[in-house]
SEROGU-181334 format. One record per residue (C-alpha): residue in one letter; x, y, z; residue number from 1. Coordinates in Angstrom, 3 decimals, decimal comma. Example, Ala and Ser with C-alpha at 12.3 -4.5 7.8 and 13.67 -1.06 7.14 Angstrom:
BEGIN
site residuo=a	x=12,300	y=-4,500	z=7,800	num=1
site residuo=s	x=13,670	y=-1,060	z=7,140	num=2
This chain:
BEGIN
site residuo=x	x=0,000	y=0,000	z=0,000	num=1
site residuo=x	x=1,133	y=3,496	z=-0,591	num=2
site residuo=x	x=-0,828	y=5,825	z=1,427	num=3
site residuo=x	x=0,525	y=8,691	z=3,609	num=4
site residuo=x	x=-2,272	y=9,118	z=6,259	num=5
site residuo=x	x=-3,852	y=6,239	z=8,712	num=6
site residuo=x	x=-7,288	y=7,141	z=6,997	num=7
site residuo=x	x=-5,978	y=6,371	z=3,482	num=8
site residuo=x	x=-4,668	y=3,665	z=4,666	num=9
site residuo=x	x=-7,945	y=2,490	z=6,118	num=10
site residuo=x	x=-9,690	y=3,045	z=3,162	num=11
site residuo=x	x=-7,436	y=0,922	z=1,059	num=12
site residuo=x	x=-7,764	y=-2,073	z=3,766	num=13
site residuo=x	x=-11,287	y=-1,443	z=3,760	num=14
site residuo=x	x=-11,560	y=-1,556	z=-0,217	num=15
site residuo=x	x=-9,457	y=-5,107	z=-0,146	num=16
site residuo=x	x=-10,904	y=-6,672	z=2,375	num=17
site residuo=x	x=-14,560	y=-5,688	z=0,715	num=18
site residuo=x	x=-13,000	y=-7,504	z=-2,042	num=19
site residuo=x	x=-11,669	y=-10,525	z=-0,431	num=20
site residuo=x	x=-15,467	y=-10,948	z=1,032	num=21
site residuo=x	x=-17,365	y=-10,395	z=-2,360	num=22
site residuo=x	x=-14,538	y=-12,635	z=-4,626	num=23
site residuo=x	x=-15,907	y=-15,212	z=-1,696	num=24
site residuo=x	x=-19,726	y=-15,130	z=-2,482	num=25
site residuo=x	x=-19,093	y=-15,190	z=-6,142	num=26
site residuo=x	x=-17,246	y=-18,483	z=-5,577	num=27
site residuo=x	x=-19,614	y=-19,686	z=-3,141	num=28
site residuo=x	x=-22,289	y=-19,231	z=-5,788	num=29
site residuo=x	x=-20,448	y=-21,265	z=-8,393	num=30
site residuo=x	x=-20,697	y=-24,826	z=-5,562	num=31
site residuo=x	x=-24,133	y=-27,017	z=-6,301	num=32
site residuo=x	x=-26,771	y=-27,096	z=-3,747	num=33
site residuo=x	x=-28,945	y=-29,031	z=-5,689	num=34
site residuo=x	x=-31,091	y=-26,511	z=-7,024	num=35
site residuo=x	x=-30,829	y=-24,888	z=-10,265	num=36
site residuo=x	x=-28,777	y=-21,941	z=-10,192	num=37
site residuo=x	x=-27,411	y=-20,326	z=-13,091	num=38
site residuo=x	x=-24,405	y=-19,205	z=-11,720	num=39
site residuo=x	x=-22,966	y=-22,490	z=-11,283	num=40
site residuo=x	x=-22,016	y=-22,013	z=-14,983	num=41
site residuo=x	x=-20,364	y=-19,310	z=-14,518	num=42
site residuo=x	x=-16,886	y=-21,346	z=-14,132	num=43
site residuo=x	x=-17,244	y=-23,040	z=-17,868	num=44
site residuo=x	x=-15,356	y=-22,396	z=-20,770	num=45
site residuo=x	x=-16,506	y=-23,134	z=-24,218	num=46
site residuo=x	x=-13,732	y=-23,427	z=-26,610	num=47
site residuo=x	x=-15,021	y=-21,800	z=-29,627	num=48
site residuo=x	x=-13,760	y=-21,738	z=-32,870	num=49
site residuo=x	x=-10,108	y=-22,198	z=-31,115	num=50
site residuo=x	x=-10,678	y=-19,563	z=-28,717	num=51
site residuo=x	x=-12,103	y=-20,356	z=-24,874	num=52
site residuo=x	x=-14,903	y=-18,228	z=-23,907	num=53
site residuo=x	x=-16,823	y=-18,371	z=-20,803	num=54
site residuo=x	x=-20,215	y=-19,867	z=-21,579	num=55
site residuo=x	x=-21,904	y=-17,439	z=-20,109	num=56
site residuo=x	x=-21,211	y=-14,993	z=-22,866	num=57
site residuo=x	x=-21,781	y=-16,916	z=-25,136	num=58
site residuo=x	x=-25,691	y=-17,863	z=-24,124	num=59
site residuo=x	x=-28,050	y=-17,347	z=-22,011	num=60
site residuo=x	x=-28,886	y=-19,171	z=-18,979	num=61
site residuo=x	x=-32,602	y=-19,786	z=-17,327	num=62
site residuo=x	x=-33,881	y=-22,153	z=-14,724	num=63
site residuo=x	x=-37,616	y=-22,887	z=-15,981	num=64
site residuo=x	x=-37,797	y=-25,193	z=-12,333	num=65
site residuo=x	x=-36,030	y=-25,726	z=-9,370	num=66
site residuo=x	x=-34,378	y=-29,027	z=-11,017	num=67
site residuo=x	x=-33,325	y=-27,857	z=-14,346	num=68
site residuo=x	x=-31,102	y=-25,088	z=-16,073	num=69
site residuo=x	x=-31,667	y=-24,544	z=-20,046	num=70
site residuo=x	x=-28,724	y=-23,007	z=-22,199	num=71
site residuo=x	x=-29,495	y=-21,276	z=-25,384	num=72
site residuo=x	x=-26,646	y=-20,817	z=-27,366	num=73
site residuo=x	x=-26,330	y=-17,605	z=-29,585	num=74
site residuo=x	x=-24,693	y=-19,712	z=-32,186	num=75
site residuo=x	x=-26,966	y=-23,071	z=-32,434	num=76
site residuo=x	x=-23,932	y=-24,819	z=-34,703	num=77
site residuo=x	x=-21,844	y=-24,433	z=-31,518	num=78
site residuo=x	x=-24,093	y=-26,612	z=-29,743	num=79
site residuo=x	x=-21,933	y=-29,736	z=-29,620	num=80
site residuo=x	x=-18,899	y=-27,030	z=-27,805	num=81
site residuo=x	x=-21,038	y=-26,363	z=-25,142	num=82
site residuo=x	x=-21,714	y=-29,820	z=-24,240	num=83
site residuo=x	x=-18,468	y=-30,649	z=-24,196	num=84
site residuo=x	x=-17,664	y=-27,950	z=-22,318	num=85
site residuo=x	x=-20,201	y=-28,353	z=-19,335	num=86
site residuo=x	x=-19,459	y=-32,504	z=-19,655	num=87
site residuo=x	x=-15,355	y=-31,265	z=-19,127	num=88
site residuo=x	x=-16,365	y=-29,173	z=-15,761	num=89
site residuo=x	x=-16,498	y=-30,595	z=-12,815	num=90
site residuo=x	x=-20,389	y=-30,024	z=-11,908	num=91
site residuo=x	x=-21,446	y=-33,980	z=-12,531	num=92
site residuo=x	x=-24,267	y=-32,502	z=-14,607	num=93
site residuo=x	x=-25,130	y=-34,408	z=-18,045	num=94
site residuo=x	x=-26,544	y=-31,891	z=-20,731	num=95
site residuo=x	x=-28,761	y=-33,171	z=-23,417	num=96
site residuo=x	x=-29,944	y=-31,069	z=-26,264	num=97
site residuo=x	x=-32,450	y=-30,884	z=-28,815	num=98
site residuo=x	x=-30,619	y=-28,708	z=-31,582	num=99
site residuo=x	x=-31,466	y=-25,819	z=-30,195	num=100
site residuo=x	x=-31,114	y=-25,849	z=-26,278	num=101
site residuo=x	x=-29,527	y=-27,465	z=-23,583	num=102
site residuo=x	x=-31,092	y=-29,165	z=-20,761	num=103
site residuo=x	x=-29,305	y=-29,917	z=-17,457	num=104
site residuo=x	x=-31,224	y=-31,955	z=-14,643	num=105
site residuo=x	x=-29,416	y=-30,986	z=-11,641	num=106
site residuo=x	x=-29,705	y=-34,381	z=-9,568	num=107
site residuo=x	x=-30,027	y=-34,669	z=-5,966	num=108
site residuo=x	x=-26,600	y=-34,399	z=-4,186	num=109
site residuo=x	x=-26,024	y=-37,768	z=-2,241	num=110
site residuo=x	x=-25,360	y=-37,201	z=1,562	num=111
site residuo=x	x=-21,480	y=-38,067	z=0,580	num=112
site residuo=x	x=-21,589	y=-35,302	z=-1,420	num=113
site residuo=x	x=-22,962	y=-32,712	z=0,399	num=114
site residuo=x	x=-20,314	y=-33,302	z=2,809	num=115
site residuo=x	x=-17,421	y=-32,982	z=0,093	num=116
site residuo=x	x=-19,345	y=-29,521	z=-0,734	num=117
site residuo=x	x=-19,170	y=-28,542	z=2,568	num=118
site residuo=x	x=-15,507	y=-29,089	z=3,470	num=119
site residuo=x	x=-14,772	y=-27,649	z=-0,144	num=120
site residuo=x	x=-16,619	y=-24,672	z=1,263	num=121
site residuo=x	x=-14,530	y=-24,373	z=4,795	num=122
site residuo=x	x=-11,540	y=-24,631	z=2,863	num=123
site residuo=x	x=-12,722	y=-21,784	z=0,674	num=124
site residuo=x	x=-13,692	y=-19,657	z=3,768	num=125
site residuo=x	x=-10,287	y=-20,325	z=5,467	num=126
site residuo=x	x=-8,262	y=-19,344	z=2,518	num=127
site residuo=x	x=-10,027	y=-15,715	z=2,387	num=128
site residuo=x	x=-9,838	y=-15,203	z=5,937	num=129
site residuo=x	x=-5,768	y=-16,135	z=5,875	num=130
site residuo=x	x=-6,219	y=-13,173	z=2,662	num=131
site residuo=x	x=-8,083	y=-10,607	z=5,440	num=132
site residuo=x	x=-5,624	y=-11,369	z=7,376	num=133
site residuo=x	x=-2,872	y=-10,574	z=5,353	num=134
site residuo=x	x=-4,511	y=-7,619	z=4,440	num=135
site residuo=x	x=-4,710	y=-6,766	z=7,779	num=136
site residuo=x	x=-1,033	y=-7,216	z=8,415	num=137
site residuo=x	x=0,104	y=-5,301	z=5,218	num=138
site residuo=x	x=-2,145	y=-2,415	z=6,777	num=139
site residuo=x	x=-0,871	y=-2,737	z=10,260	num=140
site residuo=x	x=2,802	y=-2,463	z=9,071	num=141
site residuo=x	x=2,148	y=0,607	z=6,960	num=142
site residuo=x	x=0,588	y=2,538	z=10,203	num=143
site residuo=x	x=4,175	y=1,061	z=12,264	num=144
site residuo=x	x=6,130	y=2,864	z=9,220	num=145
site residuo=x	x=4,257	y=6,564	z=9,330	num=146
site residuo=x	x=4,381	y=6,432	z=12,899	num=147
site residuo=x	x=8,116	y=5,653	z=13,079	num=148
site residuo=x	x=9,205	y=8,484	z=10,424	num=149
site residuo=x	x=11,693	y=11,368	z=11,382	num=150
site residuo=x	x=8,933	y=13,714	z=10,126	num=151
site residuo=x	x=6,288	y=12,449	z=12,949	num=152
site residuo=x	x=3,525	y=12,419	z=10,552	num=153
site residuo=x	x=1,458	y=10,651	z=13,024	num=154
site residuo=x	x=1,309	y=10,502	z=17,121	num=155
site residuo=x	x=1,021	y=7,187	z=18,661	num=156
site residuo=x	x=-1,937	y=7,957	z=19,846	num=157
site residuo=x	x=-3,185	y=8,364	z=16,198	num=158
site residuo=x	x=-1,367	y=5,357	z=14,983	num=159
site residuo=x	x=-3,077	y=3,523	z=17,943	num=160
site residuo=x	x=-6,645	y=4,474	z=16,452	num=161
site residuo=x	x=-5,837	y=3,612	z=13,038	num=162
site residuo=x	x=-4,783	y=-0,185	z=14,686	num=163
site residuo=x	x=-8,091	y=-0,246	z=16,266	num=164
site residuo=x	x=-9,847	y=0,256	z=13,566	num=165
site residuo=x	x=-7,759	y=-1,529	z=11,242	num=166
site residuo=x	x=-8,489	y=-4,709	z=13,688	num=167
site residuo=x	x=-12,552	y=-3,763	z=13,968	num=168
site residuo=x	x=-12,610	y=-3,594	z=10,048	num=169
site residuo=x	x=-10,960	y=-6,935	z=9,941	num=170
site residuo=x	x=-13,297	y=-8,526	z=12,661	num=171
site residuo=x	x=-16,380	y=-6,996	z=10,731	num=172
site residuo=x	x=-14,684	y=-8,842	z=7,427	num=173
site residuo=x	x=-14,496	y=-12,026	z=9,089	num=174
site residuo=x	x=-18,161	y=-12,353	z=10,829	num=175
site residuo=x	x=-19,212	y=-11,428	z=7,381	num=176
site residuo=x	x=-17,721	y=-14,261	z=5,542	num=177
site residuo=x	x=-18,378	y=-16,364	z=8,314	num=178
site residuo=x	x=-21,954	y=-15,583	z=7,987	num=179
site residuo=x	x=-22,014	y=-16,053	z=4,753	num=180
site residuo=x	x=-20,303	y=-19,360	z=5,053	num=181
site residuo=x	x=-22,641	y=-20,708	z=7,512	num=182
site residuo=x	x=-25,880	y=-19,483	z=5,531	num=183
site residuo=x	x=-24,301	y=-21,362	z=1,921	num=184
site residuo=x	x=-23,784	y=-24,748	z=4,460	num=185
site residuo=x	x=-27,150	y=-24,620	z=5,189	num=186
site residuo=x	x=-27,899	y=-24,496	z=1,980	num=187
site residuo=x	x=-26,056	y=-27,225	z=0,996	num=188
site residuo=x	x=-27,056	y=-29,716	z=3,716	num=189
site residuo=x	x=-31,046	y=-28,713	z=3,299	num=190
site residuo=x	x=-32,560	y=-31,714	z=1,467	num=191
C-alpha cells in the first residue's frame, strides 16, 4: 500500500478486504446445492472456434424449475462445444440437447456429497480469511512505518486508532464471511 495518512490507509484495507469478502460469495455461488442456479455455470469455458470463452457470454442461462437449467446458445452450430464444455467441468451434470437448447437436470446431491461440498466450502472460507488477514497485516505495518518516520507524521496515539480500527474492520470482514459461510452450508445440507 502506498498511502501517507492512517485514513488512506484504512480506506485501502477497507476496499481489499470488501473484495476478499465479495470474490468469496461469487465463488460460493459457483458450488451445487442441488437446485438450479445459473451461476454455477459461470466457471465453464466453451472453446469456440479455437478460442475459450466463458459460456456465459456466449448464451443465455434460465432455470424454468427448481431441477433444471436450459442453455441457449447464440450460435446453435456451436451446440456440440457447449456440451463438451459443461461434460469437461467438474459439476457432474449431463446436458442433453435438442438442436437448439440445452437441458441440465441438476440431480439430488447424495449425503457423501454434500459433505465434500461442505468441506470444499470451509476450505474456501479459510483461505479468504488467511487473505483478510494478510490484508490486515500489510495495513498494520504501513501505520508502524508513518508512525516511526523522522517527520512524525502521526502521534502514537493516532497510529493507535488507526490499529483499532484496522483490527474492527478486519473482525467486521471475518463475521461477514463467516456468515455467509454458515448461511451457503445450510444451503447445501437442506434436502
Amino acid at each position: 500500500m502506498s498511502a501517507q495518512t492512517p485514513d488512506a490507509i484504512l480506506q485501502e484495507t477497507k476496499r481489499r478486504m470488501h473484495g476478499s469478502v465479495e470474490a468469496l460469495k461469487k465463488e460460493m455461488a459457483t458450488i451445487r446445492t442441488g437446485r438450479a442456479n445459473a451461476s454455477l455455470l459461470d466457471n465453464v469455458q466453451v472453446d469456440y472456434y479455437g478460442s475459450v470463452v466463458p459460456l456465459n457470454q456466449m448464451a443465455t442461462v434460465s432455470v424454468p424449475e427448481a431441477g433444471m437449467l436450459v442453455v441457449t446458445p447464440f450460435d446453435k452450430s456451436a451446440i456440440k462445444a457447449f456440451e463438451t464444455a459443461i461434460l469437461k467441468s467438474d459439476l457432474g451434470i449431463n446436458p442433453s440437447n435438442d438442436g437448439n437448447v440445452i437441458r441440465l437436470p441438476i440431480p439430488m446431491l447424495t449425503e457423501e456429497r454434500r459433505r465434500e461440498l461442505v468441506k470444499v466450502l470451509h476450505r474456501l472460507g479459510e483461505e479468504i480469511k488467511t487473505g483478510v488477514r494478510n490484508i490486515r497485516r500489510d495495513a498494520n505495518e504501513d501505520v508502524k512505518k508513518l508512525e516511526k518516520l523522522k517527520e512524525g507524521h502521526i502521534s502514537e496515539d493516532v497510529a493507535k486508532k488507526a490499529l483499532d480500527d484496522i483490527q474492527k474492520l478486519t473482525d467486521g470482514h471475518i463475521k461477514e464471511i463467516d456468515e455467509a459461510m454458515k448461511h451457503k452450508e445450510a444451503e447445501i445440507l437442506k434436502v
